[in-house]
ZAVEX-963877 format. One record per residue (C-alpha): residue in one letter; y, x, z. Coordinates in steps of 0.1 Angstrom, whole numbers, padded with zeros to 4 digits, always signed. Example, Ala and Ser with C-alpha at 12.3 -4.5 7.8 and 13.67 -1.06 7.14 Angstrom:
<sites>
a-0045+0123+0078 s-0011+0137+0071 
</sites>
This chain:
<sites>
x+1780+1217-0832 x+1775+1215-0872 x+1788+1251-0888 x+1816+1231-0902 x+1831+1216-0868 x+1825+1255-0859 x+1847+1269-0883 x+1871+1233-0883 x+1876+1250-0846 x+1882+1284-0852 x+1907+1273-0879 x+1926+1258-0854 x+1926+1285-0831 x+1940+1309-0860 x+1970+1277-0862 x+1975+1278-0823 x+1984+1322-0828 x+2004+1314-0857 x+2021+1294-0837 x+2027+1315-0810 x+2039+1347-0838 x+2062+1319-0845 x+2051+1314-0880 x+2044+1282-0875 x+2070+1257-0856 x+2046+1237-0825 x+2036+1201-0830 x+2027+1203-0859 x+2004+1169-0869 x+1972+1189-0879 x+1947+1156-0885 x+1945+1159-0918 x+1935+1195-0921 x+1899+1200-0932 x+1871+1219-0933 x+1846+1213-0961 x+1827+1223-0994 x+1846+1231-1025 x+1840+1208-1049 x+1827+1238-1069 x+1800+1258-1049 x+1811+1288-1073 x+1842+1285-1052 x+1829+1296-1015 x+1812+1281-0989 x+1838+1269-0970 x+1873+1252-0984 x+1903+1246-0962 x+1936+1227-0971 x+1955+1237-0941 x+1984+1258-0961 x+1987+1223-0982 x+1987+1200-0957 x+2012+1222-0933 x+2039+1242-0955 x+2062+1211-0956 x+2061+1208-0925 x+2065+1246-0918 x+2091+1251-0946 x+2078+1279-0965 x+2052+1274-0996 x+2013+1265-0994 x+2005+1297-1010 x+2023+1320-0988 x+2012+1299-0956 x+1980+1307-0972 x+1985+1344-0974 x+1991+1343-0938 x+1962+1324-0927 x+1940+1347-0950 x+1937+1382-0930 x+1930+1357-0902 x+1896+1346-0917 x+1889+1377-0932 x+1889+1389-0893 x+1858+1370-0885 x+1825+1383-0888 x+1806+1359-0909 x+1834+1357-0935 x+1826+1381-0966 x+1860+1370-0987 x+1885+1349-0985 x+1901+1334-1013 x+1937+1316-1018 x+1933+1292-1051 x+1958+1273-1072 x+1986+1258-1053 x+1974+1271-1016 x+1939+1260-1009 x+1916+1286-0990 x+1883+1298-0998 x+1854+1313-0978 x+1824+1330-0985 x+1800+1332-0949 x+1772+1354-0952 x+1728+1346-0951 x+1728+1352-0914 x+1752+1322-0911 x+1736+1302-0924 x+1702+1311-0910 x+1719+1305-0872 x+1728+1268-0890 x+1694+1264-0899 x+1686+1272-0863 x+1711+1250-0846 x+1698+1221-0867 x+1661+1227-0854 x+1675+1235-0816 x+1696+1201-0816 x+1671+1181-0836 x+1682+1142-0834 x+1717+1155-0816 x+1729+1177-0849 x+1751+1155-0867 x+1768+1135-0839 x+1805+1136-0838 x+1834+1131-0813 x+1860+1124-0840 x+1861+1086-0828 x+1873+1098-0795 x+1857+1070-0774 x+1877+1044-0793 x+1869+1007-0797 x+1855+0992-0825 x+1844+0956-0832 x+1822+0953-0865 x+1820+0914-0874 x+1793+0909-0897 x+1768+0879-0911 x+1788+0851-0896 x+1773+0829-0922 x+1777+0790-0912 x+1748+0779-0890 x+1735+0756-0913 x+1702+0772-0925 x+1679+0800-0929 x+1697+0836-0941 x+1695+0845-0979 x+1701+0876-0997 x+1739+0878-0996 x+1738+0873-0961 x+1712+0898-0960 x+1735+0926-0979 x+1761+0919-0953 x+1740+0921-0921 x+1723+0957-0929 x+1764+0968-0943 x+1776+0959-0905 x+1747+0974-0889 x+1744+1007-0904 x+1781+1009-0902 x+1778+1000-0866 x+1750+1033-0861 x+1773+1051-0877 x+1805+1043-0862 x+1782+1052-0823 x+1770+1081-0839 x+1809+1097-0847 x+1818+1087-0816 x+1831+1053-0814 x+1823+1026-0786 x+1813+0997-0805 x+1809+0959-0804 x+1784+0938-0829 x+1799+0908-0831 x+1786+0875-0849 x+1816+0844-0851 x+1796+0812-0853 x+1817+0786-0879 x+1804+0752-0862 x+1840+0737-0861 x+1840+0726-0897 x+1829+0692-0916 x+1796+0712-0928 x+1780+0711-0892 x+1785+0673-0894 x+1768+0677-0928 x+1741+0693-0911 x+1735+0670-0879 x+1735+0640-0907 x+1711+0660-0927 x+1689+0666-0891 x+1691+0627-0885 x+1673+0622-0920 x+1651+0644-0912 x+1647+0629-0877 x+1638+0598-0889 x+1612+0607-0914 x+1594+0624-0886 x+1589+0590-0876 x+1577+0579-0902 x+1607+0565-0922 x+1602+0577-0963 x+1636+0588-0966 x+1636+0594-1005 x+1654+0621-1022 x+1677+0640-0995 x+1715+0628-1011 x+1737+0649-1027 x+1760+0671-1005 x+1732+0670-0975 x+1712+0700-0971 x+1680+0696-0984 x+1658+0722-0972 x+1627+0717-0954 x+1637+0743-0929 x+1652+0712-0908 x+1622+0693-0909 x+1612+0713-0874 x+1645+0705-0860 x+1638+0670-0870 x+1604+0668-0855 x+1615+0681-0819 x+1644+0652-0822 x+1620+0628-0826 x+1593+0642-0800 x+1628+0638-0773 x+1642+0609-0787 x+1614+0584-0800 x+1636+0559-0822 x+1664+0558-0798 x+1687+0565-0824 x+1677+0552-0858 x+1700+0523-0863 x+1727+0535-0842 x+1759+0539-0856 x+1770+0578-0860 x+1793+0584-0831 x+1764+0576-0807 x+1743+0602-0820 x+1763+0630-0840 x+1774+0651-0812 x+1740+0655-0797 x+1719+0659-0831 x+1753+0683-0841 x+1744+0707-0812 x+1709+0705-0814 x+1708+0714-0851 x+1731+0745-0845 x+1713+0758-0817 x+1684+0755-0835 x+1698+0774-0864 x+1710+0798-0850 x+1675+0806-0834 x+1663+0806-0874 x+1696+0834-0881 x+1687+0854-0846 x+1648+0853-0862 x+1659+0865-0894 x+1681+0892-0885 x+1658+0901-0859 x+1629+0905-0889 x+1657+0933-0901 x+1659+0950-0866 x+1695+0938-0862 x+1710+0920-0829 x+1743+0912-0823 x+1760+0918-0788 x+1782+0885-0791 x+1779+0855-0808 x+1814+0837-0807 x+1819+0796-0813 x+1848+0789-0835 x+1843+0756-0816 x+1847+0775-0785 x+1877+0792-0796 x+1897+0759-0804 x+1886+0743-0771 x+1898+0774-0751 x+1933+0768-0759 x+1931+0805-0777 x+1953+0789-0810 x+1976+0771-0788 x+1981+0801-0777 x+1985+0823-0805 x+2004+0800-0817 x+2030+0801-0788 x+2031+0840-0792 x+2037+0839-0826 x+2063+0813-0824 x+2078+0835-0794 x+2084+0863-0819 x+2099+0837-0847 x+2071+0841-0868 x+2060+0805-0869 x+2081+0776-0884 x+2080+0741-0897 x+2083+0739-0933 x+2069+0728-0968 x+2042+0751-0991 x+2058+0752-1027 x+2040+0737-1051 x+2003+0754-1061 x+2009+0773-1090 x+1970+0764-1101 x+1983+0728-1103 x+1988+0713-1138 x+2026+0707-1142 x+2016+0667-1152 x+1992+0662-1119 x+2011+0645-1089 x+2021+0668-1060 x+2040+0655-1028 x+2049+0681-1005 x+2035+0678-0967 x+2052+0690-0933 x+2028+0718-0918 x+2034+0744-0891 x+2033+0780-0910 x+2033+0814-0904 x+2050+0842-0917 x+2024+0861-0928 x+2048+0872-0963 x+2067+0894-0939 x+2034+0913-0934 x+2019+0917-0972 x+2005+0883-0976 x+2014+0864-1013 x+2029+0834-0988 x+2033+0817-0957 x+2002+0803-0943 x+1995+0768-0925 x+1979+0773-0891 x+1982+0732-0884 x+1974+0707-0913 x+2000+0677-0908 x+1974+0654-0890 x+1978+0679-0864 x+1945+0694-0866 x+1941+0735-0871 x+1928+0749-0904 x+1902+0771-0906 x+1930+0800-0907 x+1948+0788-0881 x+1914+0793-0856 x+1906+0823-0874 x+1937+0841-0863 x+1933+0832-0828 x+1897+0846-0828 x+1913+0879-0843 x+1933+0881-0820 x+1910+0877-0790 x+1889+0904-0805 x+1918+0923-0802 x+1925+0924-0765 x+1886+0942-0760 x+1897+0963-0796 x+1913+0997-0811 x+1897+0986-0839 x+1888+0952-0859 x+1862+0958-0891 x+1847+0926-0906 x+1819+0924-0931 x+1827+0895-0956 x+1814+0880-0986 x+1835+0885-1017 x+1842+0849-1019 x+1868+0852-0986 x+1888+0881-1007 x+1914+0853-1010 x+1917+0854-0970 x+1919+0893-0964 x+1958+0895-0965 x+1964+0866-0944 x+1941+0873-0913 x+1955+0912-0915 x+1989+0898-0913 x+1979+0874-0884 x+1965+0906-0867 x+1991+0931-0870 x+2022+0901-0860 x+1999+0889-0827 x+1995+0928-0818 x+2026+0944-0831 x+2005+0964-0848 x+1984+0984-0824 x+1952+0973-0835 x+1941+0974-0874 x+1919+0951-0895 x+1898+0964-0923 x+1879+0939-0942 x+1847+0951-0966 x+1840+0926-0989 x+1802+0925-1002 x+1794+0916-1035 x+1765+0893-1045 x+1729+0905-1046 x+1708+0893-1075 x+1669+0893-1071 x+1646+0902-1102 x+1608+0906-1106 x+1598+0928-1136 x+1635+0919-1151 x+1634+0885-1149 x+1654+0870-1125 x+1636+0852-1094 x+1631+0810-1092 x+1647+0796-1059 x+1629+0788-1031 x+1616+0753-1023 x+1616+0760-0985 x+1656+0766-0982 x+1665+0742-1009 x+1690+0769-1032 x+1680+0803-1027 x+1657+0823-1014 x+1656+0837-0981 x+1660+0867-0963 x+1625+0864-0936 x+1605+0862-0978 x+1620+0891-0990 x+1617+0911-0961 x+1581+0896-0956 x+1571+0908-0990 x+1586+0942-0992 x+1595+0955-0957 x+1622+0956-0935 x+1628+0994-0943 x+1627+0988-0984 x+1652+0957-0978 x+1677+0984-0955 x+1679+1011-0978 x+1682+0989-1012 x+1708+0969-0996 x+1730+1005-0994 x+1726+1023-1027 x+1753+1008-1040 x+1789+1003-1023 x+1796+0973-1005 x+1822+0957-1036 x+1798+0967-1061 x+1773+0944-1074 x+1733+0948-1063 x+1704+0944-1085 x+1675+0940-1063 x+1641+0940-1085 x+1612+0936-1062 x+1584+0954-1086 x+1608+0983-1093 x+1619+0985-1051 x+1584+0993-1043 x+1577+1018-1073 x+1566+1054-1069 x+1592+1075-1086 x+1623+1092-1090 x+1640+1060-1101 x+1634+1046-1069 x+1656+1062-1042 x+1633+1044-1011 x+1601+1062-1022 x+1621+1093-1032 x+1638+1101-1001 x+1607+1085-0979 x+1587+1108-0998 x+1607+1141-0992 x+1600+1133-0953 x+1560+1128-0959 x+1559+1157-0979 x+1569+1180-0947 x+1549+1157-0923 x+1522+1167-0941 x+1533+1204-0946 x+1529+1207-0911 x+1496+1192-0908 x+1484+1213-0936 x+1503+1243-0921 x+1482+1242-0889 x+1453+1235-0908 x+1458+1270-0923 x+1465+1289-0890 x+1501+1291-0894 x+1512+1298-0858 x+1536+1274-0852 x+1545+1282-0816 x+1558+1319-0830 x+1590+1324-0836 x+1603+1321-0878 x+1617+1352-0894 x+1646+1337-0913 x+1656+1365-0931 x+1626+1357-0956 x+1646+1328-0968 x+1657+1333-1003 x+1691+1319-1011 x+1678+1293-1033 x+1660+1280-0999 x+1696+1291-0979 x+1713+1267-1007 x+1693+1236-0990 x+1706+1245-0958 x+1738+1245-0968 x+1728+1208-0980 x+1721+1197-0948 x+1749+1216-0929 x+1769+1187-0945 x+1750+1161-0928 x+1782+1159-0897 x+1807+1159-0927 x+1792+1127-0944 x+1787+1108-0906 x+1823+1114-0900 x+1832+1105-0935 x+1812+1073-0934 x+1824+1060-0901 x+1861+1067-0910 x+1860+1048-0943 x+1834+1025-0930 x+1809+1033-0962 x+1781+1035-0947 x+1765+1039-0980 x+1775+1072-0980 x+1748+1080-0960 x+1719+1067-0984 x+1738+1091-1011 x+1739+1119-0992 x+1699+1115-0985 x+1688+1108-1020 x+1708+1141-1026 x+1691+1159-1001 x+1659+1151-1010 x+1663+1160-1046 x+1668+1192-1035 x+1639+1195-1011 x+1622+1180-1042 x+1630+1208-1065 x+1625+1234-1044 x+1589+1222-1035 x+1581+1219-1075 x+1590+1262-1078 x+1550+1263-1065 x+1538+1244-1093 x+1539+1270-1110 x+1544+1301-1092 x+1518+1297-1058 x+1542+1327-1042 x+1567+1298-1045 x+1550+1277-1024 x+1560+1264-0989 x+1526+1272-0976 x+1519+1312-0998 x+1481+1320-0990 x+1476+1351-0973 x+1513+1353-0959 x+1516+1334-0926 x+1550+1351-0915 x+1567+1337-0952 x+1547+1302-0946 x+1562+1304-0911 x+1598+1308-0923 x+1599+1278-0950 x+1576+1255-0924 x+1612+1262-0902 x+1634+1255-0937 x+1611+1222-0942 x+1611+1208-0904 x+1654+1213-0904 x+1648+1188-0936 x+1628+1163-0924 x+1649+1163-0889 x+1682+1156-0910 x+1661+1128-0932 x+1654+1110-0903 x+1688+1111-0882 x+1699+1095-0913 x+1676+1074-0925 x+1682+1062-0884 x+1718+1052-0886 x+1701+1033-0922 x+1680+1015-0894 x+1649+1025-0916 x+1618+1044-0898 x+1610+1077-0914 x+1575+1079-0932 x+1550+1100-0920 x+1529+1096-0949 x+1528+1078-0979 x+1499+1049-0994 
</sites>
């Protein structure tokens, strides 16, 4: 348990006696109460908001709730001060040995320290990639995939159960596209010059493959047949053979899904009908007209159309939304719901991992979610913004082999899975990514995949070096040599269960990459103080018990480095080339 969570605890037991004095009236909701750094270090150690968060509640004032929380904390034995500030916060000062036993439980606990029971064994279902199975991944896909990972490591490591779920769009006219695109394809591979591939097909030569093993099963059984005879069967073939090439290219990434769900599927299932009928059971669907588009010019024709919609204004959306188009066929919302809501049956939890281009369907599939489970289950939706691809500043040519863009398996192939992982979360999610790939692989400060990499070499080959010198690494490590400039790192990496929880509750997983490149700034500046001063050093000549004690500092570091750079789904290096 992380010295925060320690202290998160005792707070609570000092609630639980106020209680019982009758200070405090029982039942008090306490769940947003917290237990964390000041944003001013000058401050304390340790920052509560309880008296804030509680004296509403309570009916008295923050500060003098404060007041009588204070003595409290005073009590215990680590605590040199305690502080009330401004409106009723409370501050702490611990002193060295406390942080010195943190320093020890990190090194005791080693890949452990930093786990978390705050999800309480809920369920969560992180959708992420589900790009249409209709070629080879690119970078936007890319961003999305390591976003919905990590956050899925991270959600398992705060305690969450979770589900990696990939929803497979092969319902819609573009896997027609795709099968007519396989059938050129098919029929050069025997030989047919097929030209220029038409506009609106998919021109890659990624389906050249697919084409070839058609043709190997078929022979010419189905050149001049007409389109019904064929499309089905070339339809499923060419999915299942891209989604081999997505499984390949996440799998290049280190990233596997535990579902993949058909869209097709879902609509054969009976799962809208169904939806539908539950909906409708609670008057939420109806048959009715749209009102006219406002993006319409007022001089272009409009004729209003029948359609079945749903009330998704009543739960935030800008305006009811058609599940069934008036041929009588669903729209893409209509199955999307339905899938939502299937999710939700196995689910406390729904997150999905979008592109930015769906931000105008957010609203609509929440409201779908919370109507079909009266709200027991939420949907939070991170959109990712777009990744553009330099080389020395100047942007990158497409690539020939996917037709428009380049792929995922070339990036990955040319820097490295672990470079692609952590670029793809040093900035949020909604944030635009510039991804150069000269400057990616650079050593320096500028680049926070060498710097934090580098920070975990560095003690890797501390210890090497340490042994080397006859630093007995078996003894035991006098702590008390630790200088509070060395103390102040620990207190760095105390915070390591703070920024998990953090992460997983806001689903940021790029919180996790910032706290790292922080971390390892400091490592970094407290390994320069022996550039100039060798008694600075982590490794002092002539002073094995010293040596001994930062070795200890060093190895709680690089443990914390790599539990993170884990949930990151990046391997920590060992030493750098």
């Amino acid at each position: 348990m992380s010295l925060y969570a320690q202290y998160a605890a005792l707070l609570d037991g000092v609630l639980d006696d106020l209680v019982a004095e009758g200070h405090l009236p029982a039942g008090l909701d306490r769940k947003n109460v917290t237990v964390e750094p000041p944003r001013d270090p000058a401050h304390g150690d340790l920052a509560t908001n309880a008296a804030m968060v509680l004296a509403k509640a309570a009916g008295t004032n923050p500060r003098s709730l404060a007041e009588l929380i204070k003595p409290i904390l005073e009590a215990l034995p680590p605590v040199t001060s305690v502080e009330v500030a401004g409106p009723g916060f409370i501050n702490l000062r611990l002193n060295s040995d406390a942080w010195r036993d943190e320093l020890r439980t990190i090194l005791r606990e080693g890949e452990e320290y930093g786990l978390s029971k705050i999800g309480a064994n809920e369920r969560v279902n992180v959708e992420y990639v589900s790009a249409n199975p209709t070629g080879p991944l690119h970078m936007g896909h890319c961003r999305g995939a390591v976003v919905g990972d990590s956050l899925a490591r991270v959600l398992e490591a705060a305690g969450f159960r979770v589900t990696k779920e990939y929803y497979v769009n092969d319902a819609g006219a573009q896997v027609d596209t795709l099968a007519r695109s396989v059938h050129l394809r098919y029929r050069e591979a025997l030989g047919e010059d097929i030209g220029d591939i038409p506009e609106g097909m998919y021109p890659g030569d990624y389906l050249k493959p697919v084409g070839t093993i058609l043709a190997s099963e078929h022979g010419d059984r189905f050149v001049d047949k007409v389109e019904a005879e064929w499309l089905p069967a070339f339809r499923d073939a060419a999915i299942k053979a891209m989604l081999d090439l997505i499984r390949y290219d996440l799998g290049l990434l280190d990233i596997h899904h535990d579902l993949f769900s058909s869209e097709a599927k879902v609509q054969e299932s009976g799962a809208v009908v169904e939806a539908m009928d539950v909906l409708r059971s609670k008057g939420l669907v109806y048959e009715g007209t749209l009102e006219r588009p406002k993006s319409l010019d007022p001089h272009d024709e409009w004729e209003p159309v029948d359609l079945t919609l749903f009330r998704s204004s009543q739960f935030g959306d800008d305006q009811d939304r058609p599940m069934k188009k008036s041929d009588g066929s669903w729209t893409y919302f209509g199955s999307d719901a339905a899938y939502h809501w299937q999710k939700a049956k196995d689910a406390d939890h729904l997150v999905n991992i979008w592109g930015a281009d769906h931000a105008g369907t957010v609203k609509r599939v929440q409201a779908a979610v919370k109507a079909l489970t009266d709200g027991r289950v939420d949907l939070d939706v991170k959109l990712v913004q777009m990744v553009r691809l330099f080389r020395g500043g100047e942007p990158v040519k497409m690539s020939k082999r996917a037709g428009d863009f380049v792929t995922l398996a070339e990036v990955v192939n040319e820097v490295g899975k672990d470079v692609v992982r952590f670029m793809m979360l040093t900035r949020r999610a909604d944030a635009p990514l510039d991804f150069d790939f000269m400057k990616v692989v650079e050593a320096s400060k500028d680049n926070p995949v060498f710097y934090v990499q580098y920070a975990h070499a560095r003690i890797s080959s501390l210890k090497r070096k340490a042994a080397d010198a006859g630093v007995d690494l078996a003894s035991e490590a006098d702590l008390s040599l630790l200088d509070d400039e060395e103390l102040a790192l620990v207190k760095r990496a105390a915070q390591y269960q703070r920024v998990v929880e953090s992460a997983a509750m806001a689903h940021e997983p790029h919180r996790i990459a910032f706290y790292l490149y922080d971390l390892a700034a400091e490592f970094h500046a407290l390994w320069n103080r022996g550039n100039d001063d060798p008694e600075r050093r982590f490794l002092v000549e002539n002073n094995p018990q010293l040596s001994r004690s930062r070795l200890e500092l060093a190895l709680g570091i690089a443990q914390i480095i790599r539990s993170g750079l884990d949930l990151m789904g990046v391997a920590a290096t060992e030493e750098m080339r």
